[in-house]
C-alpha positions in Angstrom: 109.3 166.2 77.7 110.4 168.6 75.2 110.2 167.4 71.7 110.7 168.5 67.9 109.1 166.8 65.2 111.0 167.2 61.9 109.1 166.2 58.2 105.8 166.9 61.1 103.6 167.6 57.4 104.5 163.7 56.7 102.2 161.0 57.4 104.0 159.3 60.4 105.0 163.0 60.9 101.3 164.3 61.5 100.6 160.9 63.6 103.0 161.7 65.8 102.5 165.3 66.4 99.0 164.3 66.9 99.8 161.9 69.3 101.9 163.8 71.5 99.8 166.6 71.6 96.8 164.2 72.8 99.6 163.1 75.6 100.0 167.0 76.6 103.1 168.0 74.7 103.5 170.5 72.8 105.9 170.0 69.6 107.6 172.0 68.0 107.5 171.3 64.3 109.7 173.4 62.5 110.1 173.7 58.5 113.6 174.5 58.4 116.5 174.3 59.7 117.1 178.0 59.6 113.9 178.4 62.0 116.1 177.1 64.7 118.7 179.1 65.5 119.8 178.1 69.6 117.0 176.4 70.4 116.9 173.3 72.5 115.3 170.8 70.7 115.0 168.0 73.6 114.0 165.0 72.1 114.3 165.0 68.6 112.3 162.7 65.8 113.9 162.8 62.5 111.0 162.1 60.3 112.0 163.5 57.3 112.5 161.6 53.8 111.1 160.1 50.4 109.1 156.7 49.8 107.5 156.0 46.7 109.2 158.9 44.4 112.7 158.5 45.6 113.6 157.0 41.8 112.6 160.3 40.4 114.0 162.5 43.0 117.2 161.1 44.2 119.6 163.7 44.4 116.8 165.2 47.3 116.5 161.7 48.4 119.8 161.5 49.5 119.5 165.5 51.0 116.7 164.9 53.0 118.4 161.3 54.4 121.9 162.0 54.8 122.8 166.1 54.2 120.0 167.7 56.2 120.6 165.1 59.3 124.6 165.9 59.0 123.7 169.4 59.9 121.5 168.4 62.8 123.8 166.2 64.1 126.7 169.3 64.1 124.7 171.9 64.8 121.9 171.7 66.6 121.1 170.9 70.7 119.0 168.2 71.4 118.8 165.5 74.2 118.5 162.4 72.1 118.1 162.1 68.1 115.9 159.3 67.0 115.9 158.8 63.0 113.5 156.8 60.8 115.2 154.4 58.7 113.8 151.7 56.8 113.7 147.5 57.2 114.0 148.3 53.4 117.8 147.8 54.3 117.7 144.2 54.5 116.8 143.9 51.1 118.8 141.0 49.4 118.8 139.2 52.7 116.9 135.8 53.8 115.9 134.1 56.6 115.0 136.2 60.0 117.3 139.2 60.1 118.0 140.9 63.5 119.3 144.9 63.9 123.1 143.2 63.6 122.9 141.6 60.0 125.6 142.5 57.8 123.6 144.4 54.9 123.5 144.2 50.6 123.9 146.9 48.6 124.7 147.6 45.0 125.3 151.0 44.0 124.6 150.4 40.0 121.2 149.4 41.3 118.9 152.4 40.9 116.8 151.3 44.0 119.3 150.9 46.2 119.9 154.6 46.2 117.2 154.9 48.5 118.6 151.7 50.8 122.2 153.6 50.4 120.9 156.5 52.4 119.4 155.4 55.0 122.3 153.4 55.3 124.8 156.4 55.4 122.3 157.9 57.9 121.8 155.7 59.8 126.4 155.1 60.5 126.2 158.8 61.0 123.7 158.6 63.8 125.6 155.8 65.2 129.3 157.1 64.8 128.4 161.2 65.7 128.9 160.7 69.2 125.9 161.9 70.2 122.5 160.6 71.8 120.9 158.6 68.7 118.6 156.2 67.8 117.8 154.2 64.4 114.3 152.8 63.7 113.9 150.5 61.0 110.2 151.0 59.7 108.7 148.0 58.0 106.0 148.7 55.6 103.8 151.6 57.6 99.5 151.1 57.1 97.8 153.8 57.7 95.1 156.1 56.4 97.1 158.0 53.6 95.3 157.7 50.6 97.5 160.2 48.8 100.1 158.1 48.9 102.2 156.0 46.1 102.8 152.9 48.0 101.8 150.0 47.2 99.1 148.7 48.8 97.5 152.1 48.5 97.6 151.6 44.2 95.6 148.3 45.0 93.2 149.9 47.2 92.4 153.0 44.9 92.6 151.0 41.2 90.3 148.2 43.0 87.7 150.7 44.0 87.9 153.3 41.4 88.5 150.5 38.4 86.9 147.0 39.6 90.3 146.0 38.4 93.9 145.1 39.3 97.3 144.4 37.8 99.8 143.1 40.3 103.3 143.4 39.1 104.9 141.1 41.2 103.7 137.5 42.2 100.9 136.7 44.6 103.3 134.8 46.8 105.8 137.7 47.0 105.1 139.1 50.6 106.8 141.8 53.2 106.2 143.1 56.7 103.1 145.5 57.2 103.1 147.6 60.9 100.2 150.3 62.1 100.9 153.4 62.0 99.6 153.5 65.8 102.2 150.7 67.0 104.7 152.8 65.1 103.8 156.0 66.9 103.7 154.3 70.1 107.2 152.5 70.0 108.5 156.1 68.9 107.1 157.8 71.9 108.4 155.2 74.2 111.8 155.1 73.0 111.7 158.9 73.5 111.5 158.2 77.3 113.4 155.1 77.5 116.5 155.6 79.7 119.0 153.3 78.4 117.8 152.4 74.3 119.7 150.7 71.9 121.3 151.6 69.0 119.0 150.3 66.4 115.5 148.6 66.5 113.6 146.8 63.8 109.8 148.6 64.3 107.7 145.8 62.3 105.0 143.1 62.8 107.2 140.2 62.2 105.3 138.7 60.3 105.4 138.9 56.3 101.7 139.2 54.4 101.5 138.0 50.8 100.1 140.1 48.1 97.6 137.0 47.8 96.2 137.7 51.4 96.6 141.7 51.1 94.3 141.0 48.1 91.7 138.8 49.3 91.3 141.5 52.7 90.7 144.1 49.8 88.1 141.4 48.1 85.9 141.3 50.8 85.1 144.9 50.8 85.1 145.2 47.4 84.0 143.1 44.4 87.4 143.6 42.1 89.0 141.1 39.1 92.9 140.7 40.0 94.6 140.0 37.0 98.7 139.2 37.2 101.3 140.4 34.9 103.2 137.7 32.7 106.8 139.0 34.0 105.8 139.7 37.4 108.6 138.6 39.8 108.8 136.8 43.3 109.7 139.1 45.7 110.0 137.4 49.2 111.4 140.3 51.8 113.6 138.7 54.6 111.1 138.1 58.0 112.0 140.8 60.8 112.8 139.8 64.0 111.3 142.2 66.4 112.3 140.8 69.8 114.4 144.1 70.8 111.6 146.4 70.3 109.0 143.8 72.5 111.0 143.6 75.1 112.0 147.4 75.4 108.8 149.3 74.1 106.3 146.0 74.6 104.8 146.3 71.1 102.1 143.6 70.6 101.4 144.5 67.0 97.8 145.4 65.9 95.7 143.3 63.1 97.1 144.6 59.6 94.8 142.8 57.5 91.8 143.7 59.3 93.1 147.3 59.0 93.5 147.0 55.4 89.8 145.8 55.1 88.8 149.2 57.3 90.9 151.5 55.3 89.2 150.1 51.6 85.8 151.0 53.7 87.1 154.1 53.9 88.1 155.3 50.9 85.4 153.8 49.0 83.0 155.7 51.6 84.9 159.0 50.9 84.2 158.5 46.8 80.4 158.0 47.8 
């Protein structure tokens, strides 16, 4: 299989590229799109965006989700296209959503820039004509201690402080997927003969910030204070049965994950 791994330096990025080299590919991981010229790309995985810092970097928020894949999708040769997108899209929504729920969006809300463009990549993708496919990431866990998400802040200011604020409730709670499950419903997908459109990539199953917290609390000794405005923020549960029944994910332990990676970082400090 011939492949080309685009935002390769990212963290699913480097996963991925790891991955398929371990499987005997060899990617080709380009850094722009000037590098390409005629090549045929084969399979292409579009792994290029923002997370955290897309509030202070929007205008290259929306360039690296929406302008950067138009000009892949008109000018480049590739066998099939599969873009990460985000389960971040459902937010606003409740109950179980599935790949065909109608979506919210608000555009004087600052954070639903981000939600915006995925969005607009993701009708791109659909409505280019060519070979695509949309992944919907849920909440990605993995050993990236550089980065700004969230759970990362708890596990850093509980190791390096004894100490943590949470700014939203206890109760609020979202979907958490490994980074391994990730990489190996991508890889799968890549060779699947007849994919769908979109797939939700995601446990299923939303984790509270009170049992996120107590996983960190048994590696660590830490004091968990809450803020006085922090909000509820329940995140709609992801319905996942497209992506069993065509890639077979059986989603790894996240909690016990999150109790390796604080193991981890704290033995890195040491």
């Amino acid at each position: 299989m011939i492949c080309t791994v685009l935002g390769g330096r990212g963290f699913i990025g480097r996963q991925l590229v790891a991955t398929l080299k371990s499987h005997g590919f060899s990617p080709y991981c380009p850094n722009k799109i000037e590098d390409i010229g005629e090549r045929a790309l084969g399979v292409l995985f579009y792994c290029v965006g923002l997370t955290a810092d897309f509030r202070d970097r929007p205008l290259a928020t929306v360039e690296a989700h929406v302008c950067l894949l138009k000009r892949f999708l008109q000018e480049s040769t590739f066998d099939r296209l599969i873009y990460l997108s985000s389960t971040r899209v459902y937010s606003g929504l409740h109950g179980e959503v599935s790949e065909d729920a109608d979506l919210l969006v608000n555009p004087n809300s600052f954070s639903d820039l981000y939600n915006l463009s995925k969005i607009m990549g993701e009708s791109l993708c659909l409505h280019s004509g060519r070979n695509t496919v949309v992944v919907r990431l849920s909440n990605v866990i993995g050993a990236d201690f550089s980065s700004k998400n969230f759970l990362f802040d708890l596990i850093r200011e509980a190791c390096d402080n004894g100490n943590c604020v949470l700014h939203t409730s206890p109760d609020s709670s979202k979907d958490y997927i490994l980074v391994k499950d990730v990489i190996s419903a991508l890889i799968t997908l890549a060779r699947h003969p007849d994919p769908k459109a979109i797939y939700n990539v995601a446990s299923g199953q939303n984790l509270t910030n009170s049992q996120v917290c107590e996983s960190i609390s048994r590696v660590v000794d830490c004091h968990w204070e809450v803020s006085e405005v922090a909000p509820l923020l329940n995140f709609p549960c992801i319905n996942v049965a497209l992506v069993q029944q065509d890639c077979g994910l059986e989603p790894g332990d996240v909690l016990g994950v999150v109790e390796k990676l604080v193991y981890e970082y704290r033995d890195r400090k040491v």
